[in-house]
C-alpha positions as a Markdown table, in Angstrom:
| # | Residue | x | y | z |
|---|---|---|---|---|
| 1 | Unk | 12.3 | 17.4 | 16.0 |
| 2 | Unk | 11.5 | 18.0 | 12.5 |
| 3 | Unk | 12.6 | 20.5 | 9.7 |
| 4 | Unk | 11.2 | 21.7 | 7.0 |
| 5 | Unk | 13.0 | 24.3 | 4.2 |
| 6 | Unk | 11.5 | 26.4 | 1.6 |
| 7 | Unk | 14.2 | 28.4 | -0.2 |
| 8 | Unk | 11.2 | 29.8 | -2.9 |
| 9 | Unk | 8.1 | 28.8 | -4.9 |
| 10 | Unk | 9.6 | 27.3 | -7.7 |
| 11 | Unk | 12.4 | 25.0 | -5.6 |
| 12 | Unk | 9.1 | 23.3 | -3.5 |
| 13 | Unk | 9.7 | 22.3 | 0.4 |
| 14 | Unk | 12.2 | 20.2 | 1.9 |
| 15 | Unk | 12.8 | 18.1 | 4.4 |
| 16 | Unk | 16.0 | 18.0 | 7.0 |
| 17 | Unk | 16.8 | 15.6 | 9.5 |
| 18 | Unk | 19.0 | 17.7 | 12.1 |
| 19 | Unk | 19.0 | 21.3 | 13.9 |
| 20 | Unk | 22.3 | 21.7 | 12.1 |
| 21 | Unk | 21.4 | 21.2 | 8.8 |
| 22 | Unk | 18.6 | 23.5 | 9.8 |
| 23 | Unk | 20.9 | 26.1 | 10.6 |
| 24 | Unk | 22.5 | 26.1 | 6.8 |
| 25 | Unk | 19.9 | 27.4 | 5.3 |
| 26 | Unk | 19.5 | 30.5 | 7.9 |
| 27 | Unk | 22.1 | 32.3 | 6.5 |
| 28 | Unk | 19.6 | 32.7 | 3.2 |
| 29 | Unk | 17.3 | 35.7 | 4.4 |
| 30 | Unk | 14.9 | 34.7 | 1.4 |
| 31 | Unk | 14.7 | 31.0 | 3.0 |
| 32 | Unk | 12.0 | 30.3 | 5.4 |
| 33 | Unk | 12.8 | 27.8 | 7.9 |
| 34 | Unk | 10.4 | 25.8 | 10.8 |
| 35 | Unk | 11.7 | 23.7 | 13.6 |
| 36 | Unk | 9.1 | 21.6 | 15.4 |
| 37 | Unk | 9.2 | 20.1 | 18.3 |
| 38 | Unk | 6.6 | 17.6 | 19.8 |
| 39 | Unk | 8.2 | 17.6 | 22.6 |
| 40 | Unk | 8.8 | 20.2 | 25.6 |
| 41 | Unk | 12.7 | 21.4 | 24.9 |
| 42 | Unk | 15.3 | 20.1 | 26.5 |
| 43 | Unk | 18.4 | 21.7 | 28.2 |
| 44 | Unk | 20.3 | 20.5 | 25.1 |
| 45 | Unk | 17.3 | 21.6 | 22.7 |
| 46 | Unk | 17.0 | 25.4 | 24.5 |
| 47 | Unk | 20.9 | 25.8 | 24.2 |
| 48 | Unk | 21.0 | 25.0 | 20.5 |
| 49 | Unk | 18.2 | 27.2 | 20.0 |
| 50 | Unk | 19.4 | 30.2 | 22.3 |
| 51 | Unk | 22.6 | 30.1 | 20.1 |
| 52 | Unk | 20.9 | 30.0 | 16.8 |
| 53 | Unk | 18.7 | 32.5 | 17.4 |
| 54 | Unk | 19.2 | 34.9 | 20.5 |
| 55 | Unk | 16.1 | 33.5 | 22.4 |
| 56 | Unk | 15.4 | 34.8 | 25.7 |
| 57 | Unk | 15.8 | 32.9 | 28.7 |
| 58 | Unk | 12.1 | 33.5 | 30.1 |
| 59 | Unk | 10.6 | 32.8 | 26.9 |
| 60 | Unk | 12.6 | 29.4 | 26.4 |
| 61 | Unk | 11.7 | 28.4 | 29.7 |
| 62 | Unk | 7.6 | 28.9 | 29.2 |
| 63 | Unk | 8.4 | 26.5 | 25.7 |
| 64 | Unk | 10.2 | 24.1 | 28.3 |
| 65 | Unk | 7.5 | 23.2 | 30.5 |
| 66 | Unk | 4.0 | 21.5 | 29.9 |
| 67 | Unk | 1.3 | 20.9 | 32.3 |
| 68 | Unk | -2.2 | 19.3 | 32.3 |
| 69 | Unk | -4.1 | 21.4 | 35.0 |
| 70 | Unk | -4.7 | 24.8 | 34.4 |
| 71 | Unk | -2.4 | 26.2 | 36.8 |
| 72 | Unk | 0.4 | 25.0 | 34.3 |
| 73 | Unk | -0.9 | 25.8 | 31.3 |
| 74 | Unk | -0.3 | 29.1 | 30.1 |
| 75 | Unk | -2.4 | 31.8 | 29.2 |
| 76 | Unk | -2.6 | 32.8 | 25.2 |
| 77 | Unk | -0.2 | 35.6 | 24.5 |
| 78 | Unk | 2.1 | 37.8 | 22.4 |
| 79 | Unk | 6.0 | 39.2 | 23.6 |
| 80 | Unk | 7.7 | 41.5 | 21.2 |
| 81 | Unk | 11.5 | 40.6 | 21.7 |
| 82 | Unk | 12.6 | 43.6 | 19.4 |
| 83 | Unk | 16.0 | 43.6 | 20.4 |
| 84 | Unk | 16.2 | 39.7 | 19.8 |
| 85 | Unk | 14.0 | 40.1 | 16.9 |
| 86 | Unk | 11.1 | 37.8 | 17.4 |
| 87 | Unk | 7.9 | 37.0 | 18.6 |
| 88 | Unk | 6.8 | 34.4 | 20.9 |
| 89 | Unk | 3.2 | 33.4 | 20.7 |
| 90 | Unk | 1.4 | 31.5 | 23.3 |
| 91 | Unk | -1.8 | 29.5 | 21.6 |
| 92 | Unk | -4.1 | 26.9 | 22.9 |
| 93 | Unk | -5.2 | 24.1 | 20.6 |
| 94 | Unk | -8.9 | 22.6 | 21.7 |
| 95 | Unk | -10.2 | 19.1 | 21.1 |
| 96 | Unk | -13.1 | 17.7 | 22.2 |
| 97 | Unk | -14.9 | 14.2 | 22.8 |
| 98 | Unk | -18.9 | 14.0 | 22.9 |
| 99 | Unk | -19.8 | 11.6 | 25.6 |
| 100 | Unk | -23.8 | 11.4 | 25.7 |
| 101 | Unk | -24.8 | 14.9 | 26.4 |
| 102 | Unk | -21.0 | 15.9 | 27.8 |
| 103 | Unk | -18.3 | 17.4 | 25.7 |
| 104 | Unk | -14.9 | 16.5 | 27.2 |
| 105 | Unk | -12.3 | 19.4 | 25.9 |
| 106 | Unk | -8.7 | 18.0 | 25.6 |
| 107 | Unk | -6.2 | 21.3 | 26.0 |
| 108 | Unk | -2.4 | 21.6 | 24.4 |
| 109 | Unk | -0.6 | 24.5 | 23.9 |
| 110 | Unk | 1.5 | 25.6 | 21.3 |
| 111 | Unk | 4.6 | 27.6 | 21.4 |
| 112 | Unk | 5.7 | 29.8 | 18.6 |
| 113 | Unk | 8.5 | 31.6 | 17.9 |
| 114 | Unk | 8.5 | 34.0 | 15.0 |
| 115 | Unk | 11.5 | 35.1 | 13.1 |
| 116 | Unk | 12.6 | 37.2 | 10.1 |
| 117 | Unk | 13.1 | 33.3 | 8.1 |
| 118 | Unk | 12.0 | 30.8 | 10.8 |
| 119 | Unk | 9.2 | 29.7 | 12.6 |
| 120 | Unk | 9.7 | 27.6 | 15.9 |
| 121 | Unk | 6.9 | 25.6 | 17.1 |
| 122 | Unk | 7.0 | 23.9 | 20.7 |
| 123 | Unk | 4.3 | 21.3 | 21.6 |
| 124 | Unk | 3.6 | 18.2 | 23.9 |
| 125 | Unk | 3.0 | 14.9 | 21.4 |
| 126 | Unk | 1.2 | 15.2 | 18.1 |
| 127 | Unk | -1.2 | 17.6 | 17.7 |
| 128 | Unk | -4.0 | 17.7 | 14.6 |
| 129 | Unk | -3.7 | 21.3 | 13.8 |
| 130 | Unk | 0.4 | 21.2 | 13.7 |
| 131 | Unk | 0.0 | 17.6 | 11.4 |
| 132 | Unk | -2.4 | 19.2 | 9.1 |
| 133 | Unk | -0.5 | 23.1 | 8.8 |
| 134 | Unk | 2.9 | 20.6 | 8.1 |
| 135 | Unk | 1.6 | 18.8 | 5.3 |
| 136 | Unk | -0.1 | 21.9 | 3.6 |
| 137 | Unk | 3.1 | 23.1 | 3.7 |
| 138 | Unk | 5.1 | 20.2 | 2.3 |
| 139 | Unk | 2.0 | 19.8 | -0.4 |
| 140 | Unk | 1.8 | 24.0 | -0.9 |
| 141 | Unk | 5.4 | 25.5 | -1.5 |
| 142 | Unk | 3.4 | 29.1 | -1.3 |
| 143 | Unk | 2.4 | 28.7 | 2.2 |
| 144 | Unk | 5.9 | 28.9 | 3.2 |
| 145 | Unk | 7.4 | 30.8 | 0.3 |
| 146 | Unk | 4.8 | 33.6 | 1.7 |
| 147 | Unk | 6.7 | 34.1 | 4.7 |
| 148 | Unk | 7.2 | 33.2 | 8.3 |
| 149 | Unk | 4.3 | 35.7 | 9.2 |
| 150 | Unk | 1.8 | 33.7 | 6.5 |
| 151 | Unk | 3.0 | 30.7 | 8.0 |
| 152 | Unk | 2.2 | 32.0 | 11.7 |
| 153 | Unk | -1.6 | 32.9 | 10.4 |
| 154 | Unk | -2.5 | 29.1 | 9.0 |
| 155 | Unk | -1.4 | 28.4 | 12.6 |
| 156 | Unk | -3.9 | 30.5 | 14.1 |
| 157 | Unk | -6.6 | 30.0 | 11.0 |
| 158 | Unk | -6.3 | 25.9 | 11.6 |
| 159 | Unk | -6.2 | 26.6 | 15.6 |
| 160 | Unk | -9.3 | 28.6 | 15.2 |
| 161 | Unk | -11.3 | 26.6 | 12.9 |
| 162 | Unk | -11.3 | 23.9 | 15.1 |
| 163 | Unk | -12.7 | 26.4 | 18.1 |
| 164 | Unk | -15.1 | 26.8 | 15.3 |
| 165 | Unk | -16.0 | 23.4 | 15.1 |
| 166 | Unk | -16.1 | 22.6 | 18.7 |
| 167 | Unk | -19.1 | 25.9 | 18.9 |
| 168 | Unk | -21.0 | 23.3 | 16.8 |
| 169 | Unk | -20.4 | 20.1 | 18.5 |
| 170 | Unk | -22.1 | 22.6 | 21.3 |
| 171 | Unk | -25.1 | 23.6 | 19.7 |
| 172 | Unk | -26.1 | 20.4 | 19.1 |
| 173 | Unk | -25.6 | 19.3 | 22.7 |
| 174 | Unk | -27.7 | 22.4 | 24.0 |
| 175 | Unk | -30.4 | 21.3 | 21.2 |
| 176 | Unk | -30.2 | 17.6 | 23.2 |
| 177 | Unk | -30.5 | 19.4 | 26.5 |
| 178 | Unk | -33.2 | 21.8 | 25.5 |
| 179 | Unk | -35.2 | 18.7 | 24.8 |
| 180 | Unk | -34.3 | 16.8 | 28.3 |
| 181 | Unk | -34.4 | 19.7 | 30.9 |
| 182 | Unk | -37.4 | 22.1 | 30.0 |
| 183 | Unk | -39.5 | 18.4 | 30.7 |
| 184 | Unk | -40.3 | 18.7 | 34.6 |
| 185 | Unk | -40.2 | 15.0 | 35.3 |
| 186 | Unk | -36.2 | 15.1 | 34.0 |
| 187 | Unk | -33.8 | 13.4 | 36.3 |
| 188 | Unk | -30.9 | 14.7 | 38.3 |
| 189 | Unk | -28.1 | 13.4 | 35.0 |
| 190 | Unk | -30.0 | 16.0 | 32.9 |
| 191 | Unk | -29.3 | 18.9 | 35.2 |
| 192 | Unk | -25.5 | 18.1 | 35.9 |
| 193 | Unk | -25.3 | 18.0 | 32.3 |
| 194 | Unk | -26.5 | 21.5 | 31.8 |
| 195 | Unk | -24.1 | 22.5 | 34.5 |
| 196 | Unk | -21.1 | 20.3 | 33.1 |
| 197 | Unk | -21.4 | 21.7 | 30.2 |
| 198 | Unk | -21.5 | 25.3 | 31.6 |
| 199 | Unk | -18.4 | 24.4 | 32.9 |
| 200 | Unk | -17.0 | 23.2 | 29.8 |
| 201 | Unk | -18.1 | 26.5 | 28.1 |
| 202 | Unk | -16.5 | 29.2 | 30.7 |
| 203 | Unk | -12.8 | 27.1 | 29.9 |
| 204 | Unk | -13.5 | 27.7 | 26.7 |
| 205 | Unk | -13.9 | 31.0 | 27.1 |
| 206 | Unk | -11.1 | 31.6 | 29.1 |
| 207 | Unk | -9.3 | 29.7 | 26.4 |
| 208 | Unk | -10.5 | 32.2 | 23.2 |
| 209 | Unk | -10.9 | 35.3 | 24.5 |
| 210 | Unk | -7.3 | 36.0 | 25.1 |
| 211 | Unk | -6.9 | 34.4 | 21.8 |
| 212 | Unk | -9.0 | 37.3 | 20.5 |
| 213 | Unk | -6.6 | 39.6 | 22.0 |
| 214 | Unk | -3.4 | 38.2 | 20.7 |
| 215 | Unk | -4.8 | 38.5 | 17.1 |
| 216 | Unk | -6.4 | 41.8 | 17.8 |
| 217 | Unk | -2.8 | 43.2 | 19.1 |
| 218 | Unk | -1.0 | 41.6 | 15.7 |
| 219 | Unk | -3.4 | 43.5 | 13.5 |
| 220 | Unk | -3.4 | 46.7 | 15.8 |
| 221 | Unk | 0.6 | 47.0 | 16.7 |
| 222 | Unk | 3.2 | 47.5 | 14.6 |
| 223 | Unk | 5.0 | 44.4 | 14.9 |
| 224 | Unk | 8.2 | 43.8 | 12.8 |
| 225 | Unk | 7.3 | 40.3 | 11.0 |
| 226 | Unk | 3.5 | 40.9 | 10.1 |
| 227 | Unk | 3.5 | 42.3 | 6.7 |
| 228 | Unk | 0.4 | 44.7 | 5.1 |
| 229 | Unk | -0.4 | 42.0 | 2.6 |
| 230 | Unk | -1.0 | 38.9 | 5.9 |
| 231 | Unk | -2.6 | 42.1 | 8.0 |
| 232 | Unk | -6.2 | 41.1 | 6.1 |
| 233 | Unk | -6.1 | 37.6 | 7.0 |
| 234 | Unk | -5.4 | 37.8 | 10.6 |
| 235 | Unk | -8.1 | 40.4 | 10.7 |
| 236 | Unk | -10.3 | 38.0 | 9.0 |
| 237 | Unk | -9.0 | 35.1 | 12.1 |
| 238 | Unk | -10.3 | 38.0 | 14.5 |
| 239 | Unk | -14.1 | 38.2 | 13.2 |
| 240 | Unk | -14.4 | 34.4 | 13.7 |
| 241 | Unk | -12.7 | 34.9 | 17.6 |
| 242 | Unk | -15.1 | 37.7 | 18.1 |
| 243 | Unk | -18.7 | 36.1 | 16.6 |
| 244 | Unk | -16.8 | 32.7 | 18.8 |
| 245 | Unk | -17.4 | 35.0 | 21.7 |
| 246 | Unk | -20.9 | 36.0 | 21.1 |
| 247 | Unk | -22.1 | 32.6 | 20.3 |
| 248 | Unk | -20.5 | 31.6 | 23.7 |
| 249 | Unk | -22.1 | 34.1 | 25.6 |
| 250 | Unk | -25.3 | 33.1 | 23.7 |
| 251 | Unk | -25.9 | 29.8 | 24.2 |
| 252 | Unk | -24.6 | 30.2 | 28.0 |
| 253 | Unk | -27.9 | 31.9 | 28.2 |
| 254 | Unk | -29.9 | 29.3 | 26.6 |
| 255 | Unk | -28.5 | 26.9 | 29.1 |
| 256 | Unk | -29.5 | 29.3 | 31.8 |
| 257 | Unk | -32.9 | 29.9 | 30.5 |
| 258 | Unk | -33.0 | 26.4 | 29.7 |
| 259 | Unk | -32.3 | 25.8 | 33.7 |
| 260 | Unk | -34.8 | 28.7 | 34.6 |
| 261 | Unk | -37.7 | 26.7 | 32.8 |
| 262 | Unk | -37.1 | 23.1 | 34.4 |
| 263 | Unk | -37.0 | 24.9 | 37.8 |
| 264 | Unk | -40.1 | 26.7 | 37.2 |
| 265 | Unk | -41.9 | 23.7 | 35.6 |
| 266 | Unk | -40.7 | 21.8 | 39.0 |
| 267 | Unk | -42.2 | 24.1 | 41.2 |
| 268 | Unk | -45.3 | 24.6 | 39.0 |
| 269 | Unk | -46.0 | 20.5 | 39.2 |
| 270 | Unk | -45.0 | 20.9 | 43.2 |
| 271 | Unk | -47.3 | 23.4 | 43.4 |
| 272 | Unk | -50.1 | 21.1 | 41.5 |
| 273 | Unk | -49.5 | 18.4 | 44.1 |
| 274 | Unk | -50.2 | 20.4 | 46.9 |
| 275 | Unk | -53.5 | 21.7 | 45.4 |
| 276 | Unk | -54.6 | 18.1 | 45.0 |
| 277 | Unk | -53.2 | 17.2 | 48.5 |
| 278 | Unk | -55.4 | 20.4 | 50.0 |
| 279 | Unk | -58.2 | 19.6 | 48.2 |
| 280 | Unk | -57.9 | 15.7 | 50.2 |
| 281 | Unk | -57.5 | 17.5 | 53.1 |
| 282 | Unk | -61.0 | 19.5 | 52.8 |
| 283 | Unk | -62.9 | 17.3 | 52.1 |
| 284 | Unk | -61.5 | 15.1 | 55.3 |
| 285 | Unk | -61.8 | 18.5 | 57.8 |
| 286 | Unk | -65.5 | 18.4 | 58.4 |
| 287 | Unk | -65.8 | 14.7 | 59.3 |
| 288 | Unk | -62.6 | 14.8 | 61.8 |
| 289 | Unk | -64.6 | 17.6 | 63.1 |
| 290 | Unk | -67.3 | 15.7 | 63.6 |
| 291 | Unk | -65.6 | 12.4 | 65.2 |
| 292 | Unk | -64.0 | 14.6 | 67.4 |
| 293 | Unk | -66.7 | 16.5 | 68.3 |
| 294 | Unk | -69.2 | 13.2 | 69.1 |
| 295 | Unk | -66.7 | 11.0 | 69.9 |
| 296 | Unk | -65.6 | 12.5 | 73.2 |
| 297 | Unk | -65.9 | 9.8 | 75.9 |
| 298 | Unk | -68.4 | 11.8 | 78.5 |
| 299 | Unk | -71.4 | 9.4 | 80.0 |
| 300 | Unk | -73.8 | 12.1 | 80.5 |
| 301 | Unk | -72.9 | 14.5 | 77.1 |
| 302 | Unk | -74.8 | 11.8 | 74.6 |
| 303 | Unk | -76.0 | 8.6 | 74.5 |
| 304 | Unk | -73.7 | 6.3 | 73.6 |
| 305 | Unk | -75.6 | 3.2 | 73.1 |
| 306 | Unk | -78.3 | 5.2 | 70.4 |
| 307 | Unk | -78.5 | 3.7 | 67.4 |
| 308 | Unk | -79.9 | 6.7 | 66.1 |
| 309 | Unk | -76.9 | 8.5 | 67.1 |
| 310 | Unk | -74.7 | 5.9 | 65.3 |
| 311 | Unk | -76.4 | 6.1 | 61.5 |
| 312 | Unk | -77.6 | 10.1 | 62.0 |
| 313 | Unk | -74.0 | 11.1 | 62.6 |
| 314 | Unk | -72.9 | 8.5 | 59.8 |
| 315 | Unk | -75.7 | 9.8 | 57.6 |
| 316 | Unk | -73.9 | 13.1 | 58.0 |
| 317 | Unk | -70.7 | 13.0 | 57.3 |
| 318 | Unk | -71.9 | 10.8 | 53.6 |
| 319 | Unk | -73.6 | 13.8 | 53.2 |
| 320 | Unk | -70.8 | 16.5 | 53.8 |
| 321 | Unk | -68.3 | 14.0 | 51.8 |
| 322 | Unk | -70.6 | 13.7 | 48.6 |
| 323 | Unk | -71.3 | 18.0 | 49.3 |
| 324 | Unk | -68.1 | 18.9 | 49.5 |
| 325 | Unk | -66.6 | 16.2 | 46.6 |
| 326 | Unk | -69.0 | 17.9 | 44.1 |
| 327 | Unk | -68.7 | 21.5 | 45.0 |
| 328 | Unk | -65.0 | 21.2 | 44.6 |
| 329 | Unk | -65.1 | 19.3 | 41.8 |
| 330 | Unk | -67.6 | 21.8 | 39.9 |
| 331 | Unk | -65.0 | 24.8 | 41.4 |
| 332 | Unk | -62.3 | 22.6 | 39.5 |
| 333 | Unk | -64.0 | 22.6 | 36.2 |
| 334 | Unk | -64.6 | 26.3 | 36.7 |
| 335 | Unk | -61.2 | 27.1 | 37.7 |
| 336 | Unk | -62.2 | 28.4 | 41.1 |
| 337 | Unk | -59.5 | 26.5 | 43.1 |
């Protein structure tokens, strides 16, 4: 766990060491206080917050449990606790790993409780966007001297910037993939990519767009803790959830139209293959026609021992190949066949 204090402006940002020396400074309505933990809470940690600050048992419970898979993880959201007075906000932070034409996205989420003077944050090991909000703060008395509702928005503004950032690592991958798949001769890795990624893109989804709705609520509801003057910035963090969502559903349909063309130019160079295999098989019709026709083994129906028979019927088919060779070739040239 780790503390920091910011009585106002002018007196900077502190550090404290314990939960108790925490709990001094509470009793200063104009001192803002956040408690982080990197850690899920405790029995011991939930108890000592539940008598600090009135937390509810349901919402203590969803900050005591982490999971990797999906059905663990929770979904982003925002619970008024009027009567306790604070919010608890459920936000997932987003990083991801290009491996050749894969992005691998690396999930954690991040518990907030907003108070009147405090900010609680709840997480599982370091996280990037809680390092680099923490030593703004420590850097920028004013963050913190703004109030716990300012403080709550860098949150989101960080969390969100990195969505931001991960949209472009994507862009790039689809210009990669673009490239590779619209090529008909592209191998089986260049397709599970496009579907991979696909993948990738609807968690993502899943991941913002409730996001968007958590914000959207903030700016829309009349919640206790969100002052007029931090009502502009969250609507600000909205905008870049809401063009996040259009570029998502745009370049989902790239990759699908992306997919649509390498399936199309597949069936179009299938489709040239048998042309070329029909034209083979043409040319080859009239002379099985012929050996069949002459080569039936009957005594009396020709004689079998003429050698006239033997270079006339050979004669022939020479004849028909070389015929039939240039007439489709000329009907090739003038796009006949």
């Amino acid at each position: 766990m780790q503390a920091l204090v910011c009585s106002s402006r002018e007196k900077g940002v502190m550090e404290v060491a314990t939960l108790g020396e925490a709990k001094a400074h509470l009793s200063d309505p104009t001192t803002l206080v956040w408690l982080d933990f990197d850690d899920s809470l405790s029995d011991e940690d939930a108890g000592l917050l539940q008598s600090m600050f009135g937390f509810h048992d349901l919402a203590l419970e969803d900050a005591s449990k982490f999971g990797d898979g999906s059905i663990r993880r929770q979904r982003p959201k925002i619970e008024d606790y009027e009567d306790e007075g604070y919010l608890f906000l459920v936000m997932i932070a987003m990083a991801g790993r290009r491996q050749g034409q894969a992005l691998e996205l690396d999930l954690a989420e991040i518990d907030v409780f907003v108070g009147a003077n405090y900010v609680v944050t709840v997480h599982q090991g370091k996280l990037a966007e809680i390092t680099s909000v923490w030593e703004d703060a420590r850097k920028r008395p004013g963050l913190m001297a703004c109030g716990s509702d300012r403080l709550c928005y860098h949150l989101l503004d960080v969390v969100v910037d990195n969505y931001i950032d991960l949209v472009d690592d994507i862009e790039d991958i689809i210009d990669d993939l673009e490239d590779a798949i619209i090529d008909a001769k592209a191998g089986r890795d260049a397709v599970h990519d496009v579907f991979a990624l696909k993948r990738q893109m609807i968690t993502f989804r899943k991941t913002s767009s409730p996001l968007r709705e958590v914000v959207n609520q903030m700016t829309s509801r009349d919640f206790p803790f969100v002052n007029e003057q931090t009502l502009p910035y969250l609507r600000d963090v909205y905008d870049h959830l809401v063009r996040l969502s259009d570029m998502l559903d745009t370049y989902r349909d790239i990759l699908t139209g992306a997919l649509d063309v390498h399936l199309s130019a597949v069936s179009n160079s299938l489709n040239l293959v048998m042309k070329r295999l029909t034209v083979v098989a043409t040319i080859f019709m009239p002379l099985t026609f012929i050996t069949g026709f002459w080569g039936m083994n009957f005594q009396d129906f020709m004689p079998l021992e003429s050698r006239l028979w033997f270079w006339g019927s050979n004669t022939v088919m020479v004849v028909l190949t070389i015929g039939m060779v240039i007439y489709l070739s000329y009907s090739w040239v003038r796009k006949w066949v």
